[in-house]
Backbone as CSV, one residue per row, in Angstrom:
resi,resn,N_x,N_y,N_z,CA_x,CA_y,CA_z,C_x,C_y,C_z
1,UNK,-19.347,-15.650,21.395,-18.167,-15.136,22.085,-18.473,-13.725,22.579
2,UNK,-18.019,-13.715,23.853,-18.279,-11.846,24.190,-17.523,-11.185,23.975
3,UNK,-17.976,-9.782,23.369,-17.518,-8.585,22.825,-15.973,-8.488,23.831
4,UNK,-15.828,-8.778,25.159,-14.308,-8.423,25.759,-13.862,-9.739,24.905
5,UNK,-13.818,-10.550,25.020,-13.438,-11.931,24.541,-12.648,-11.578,23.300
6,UNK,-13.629,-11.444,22.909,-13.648,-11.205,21.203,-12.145,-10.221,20.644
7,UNK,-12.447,-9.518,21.754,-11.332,-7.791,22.082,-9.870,-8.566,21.984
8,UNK,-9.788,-9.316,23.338,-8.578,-9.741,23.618,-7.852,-10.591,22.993
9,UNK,-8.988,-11.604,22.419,-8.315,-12.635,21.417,-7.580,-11.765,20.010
10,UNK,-8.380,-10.757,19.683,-7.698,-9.649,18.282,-6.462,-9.124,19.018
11,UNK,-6.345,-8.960,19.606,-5.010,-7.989,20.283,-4.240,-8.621,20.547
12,UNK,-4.680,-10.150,20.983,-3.345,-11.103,21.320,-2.625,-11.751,20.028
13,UNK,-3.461,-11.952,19.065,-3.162,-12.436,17.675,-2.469,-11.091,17.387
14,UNK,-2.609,-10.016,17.283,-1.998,-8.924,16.855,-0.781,-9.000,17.487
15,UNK,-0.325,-8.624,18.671,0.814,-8.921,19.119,1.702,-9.672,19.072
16,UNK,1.035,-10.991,19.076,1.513,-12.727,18.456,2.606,-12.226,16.953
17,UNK,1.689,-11.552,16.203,2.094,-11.477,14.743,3.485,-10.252,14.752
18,UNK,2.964,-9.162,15.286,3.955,-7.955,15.545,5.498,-8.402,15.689
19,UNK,5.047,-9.603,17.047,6.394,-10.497,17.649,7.315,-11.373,16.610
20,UNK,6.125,-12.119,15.828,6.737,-12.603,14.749,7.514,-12.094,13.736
21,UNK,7.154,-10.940,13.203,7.344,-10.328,12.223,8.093,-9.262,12.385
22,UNK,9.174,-9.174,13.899,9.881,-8.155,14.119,11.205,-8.988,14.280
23,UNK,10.935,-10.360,14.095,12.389,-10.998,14.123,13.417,-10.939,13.429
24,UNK,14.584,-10.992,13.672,15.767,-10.753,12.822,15.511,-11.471,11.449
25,UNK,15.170,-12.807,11.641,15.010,-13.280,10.556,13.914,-13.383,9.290
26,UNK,12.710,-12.192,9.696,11.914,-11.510,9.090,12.132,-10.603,8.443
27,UNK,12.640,-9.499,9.603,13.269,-7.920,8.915,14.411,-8.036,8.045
28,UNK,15.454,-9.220,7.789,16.157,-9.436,6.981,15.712,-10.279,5.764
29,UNK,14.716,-10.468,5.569,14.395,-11.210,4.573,14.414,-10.417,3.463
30,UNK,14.451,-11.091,2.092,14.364,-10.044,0.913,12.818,-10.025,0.664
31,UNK,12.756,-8.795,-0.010,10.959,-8.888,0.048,10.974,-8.215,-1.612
32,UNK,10.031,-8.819,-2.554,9.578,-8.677,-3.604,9.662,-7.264,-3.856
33,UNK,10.007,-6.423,-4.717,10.433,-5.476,-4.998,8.953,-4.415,-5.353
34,UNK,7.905,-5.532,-6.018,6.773,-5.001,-7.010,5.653,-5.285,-5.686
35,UNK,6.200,-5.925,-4.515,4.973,-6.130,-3.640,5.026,-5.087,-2.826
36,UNK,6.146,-4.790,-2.697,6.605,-3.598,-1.913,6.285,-2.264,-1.655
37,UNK,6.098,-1.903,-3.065,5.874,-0.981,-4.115,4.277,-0.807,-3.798
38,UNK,3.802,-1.807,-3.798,2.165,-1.752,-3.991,1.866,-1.227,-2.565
39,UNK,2.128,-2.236,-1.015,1.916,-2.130,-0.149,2.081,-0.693,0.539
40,UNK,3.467,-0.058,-0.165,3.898,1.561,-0.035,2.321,2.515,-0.721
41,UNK,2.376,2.225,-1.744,1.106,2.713,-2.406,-0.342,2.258,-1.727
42,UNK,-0.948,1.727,-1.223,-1.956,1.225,-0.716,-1.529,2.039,0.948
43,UNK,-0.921,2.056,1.420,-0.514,2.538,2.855,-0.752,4.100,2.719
44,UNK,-0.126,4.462,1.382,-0.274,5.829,1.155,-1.559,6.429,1.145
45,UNK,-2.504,5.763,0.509,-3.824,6.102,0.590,-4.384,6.598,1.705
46,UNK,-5.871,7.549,1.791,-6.307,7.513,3.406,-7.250,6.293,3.898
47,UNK,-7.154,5.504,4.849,-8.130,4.490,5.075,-9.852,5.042,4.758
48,UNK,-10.677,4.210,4.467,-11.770,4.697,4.201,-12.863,4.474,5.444
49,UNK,-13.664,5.323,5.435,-14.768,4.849,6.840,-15.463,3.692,6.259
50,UNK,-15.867,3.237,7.432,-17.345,2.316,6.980,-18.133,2.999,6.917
51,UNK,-18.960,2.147,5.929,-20.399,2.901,5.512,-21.164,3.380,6.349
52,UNK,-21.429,2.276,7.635,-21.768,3.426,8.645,-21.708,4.676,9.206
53,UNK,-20.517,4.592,9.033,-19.841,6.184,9.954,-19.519,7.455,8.888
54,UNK,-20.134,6.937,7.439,-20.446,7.822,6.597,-20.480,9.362,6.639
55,UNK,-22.237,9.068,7.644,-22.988,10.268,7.492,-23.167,10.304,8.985
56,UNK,-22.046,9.428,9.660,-21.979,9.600,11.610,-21.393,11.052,11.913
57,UNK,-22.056,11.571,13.018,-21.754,13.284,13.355,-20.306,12.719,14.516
58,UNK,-18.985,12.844,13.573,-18.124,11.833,14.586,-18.082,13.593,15.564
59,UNK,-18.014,14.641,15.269,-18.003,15.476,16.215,-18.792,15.162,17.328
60,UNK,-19.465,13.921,17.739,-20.068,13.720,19.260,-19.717,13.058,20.112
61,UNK,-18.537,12.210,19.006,-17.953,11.412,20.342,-17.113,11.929,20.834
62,UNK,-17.014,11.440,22.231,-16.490,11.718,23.464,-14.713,11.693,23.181
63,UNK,-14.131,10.642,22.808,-13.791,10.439,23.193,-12.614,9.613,21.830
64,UNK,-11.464,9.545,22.135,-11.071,8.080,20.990,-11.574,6.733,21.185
65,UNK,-11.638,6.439,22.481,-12.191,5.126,22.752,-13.522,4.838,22.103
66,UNK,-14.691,5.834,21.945,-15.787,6.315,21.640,-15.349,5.951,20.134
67,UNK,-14.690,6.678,19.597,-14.627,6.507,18.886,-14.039,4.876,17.556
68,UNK,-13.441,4.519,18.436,-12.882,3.007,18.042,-13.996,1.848,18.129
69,UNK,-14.593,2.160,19.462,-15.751,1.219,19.399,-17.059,1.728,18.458
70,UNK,-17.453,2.508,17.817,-17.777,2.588,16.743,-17.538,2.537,15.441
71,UNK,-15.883,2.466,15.027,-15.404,1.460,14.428,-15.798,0.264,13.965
72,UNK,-15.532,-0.366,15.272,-15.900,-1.787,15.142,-17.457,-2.346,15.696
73,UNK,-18.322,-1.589,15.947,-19.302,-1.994,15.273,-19.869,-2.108,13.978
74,UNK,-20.500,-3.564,13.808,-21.560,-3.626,12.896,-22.265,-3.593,12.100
């Protein structure tokens, strides 16, 4: 599959889900009290780099875009 391919199909599933999960009958649902709790706590955290981008000099990229697609590489 090519890398745009690849792009658009993640973003459309993302949106797909966003759509889903903004419905009345989602946002009103009751939601587990202790899952809640966790997901608040885990969100709170800072995301971690990949191992790659460790010891990456991110001071060179250009750019955010620059920066996202090194992200998701590899």
């Amino acid at each position: 599959m090519a890398a745009g391919r690849g792009q658009t199909l993640w973003l459309s599933m993302l949106v797909e889900a966003m759509e889903r999960f903004s419905a009345p009958e989602w946002r009103n649902a009751p939601c587990d009290a202790m899952k809640l709790a966790g997901l608040r706590d885990q969100l709170a955290r800072p995301a971690a780099l990949p191992s790659h981008l460790l010891n990456a000099d991110l001071g060179s990229l250009a750019t955010g875009i620059d920066l996202i697609r090194a992200l998701t590489r590899a």
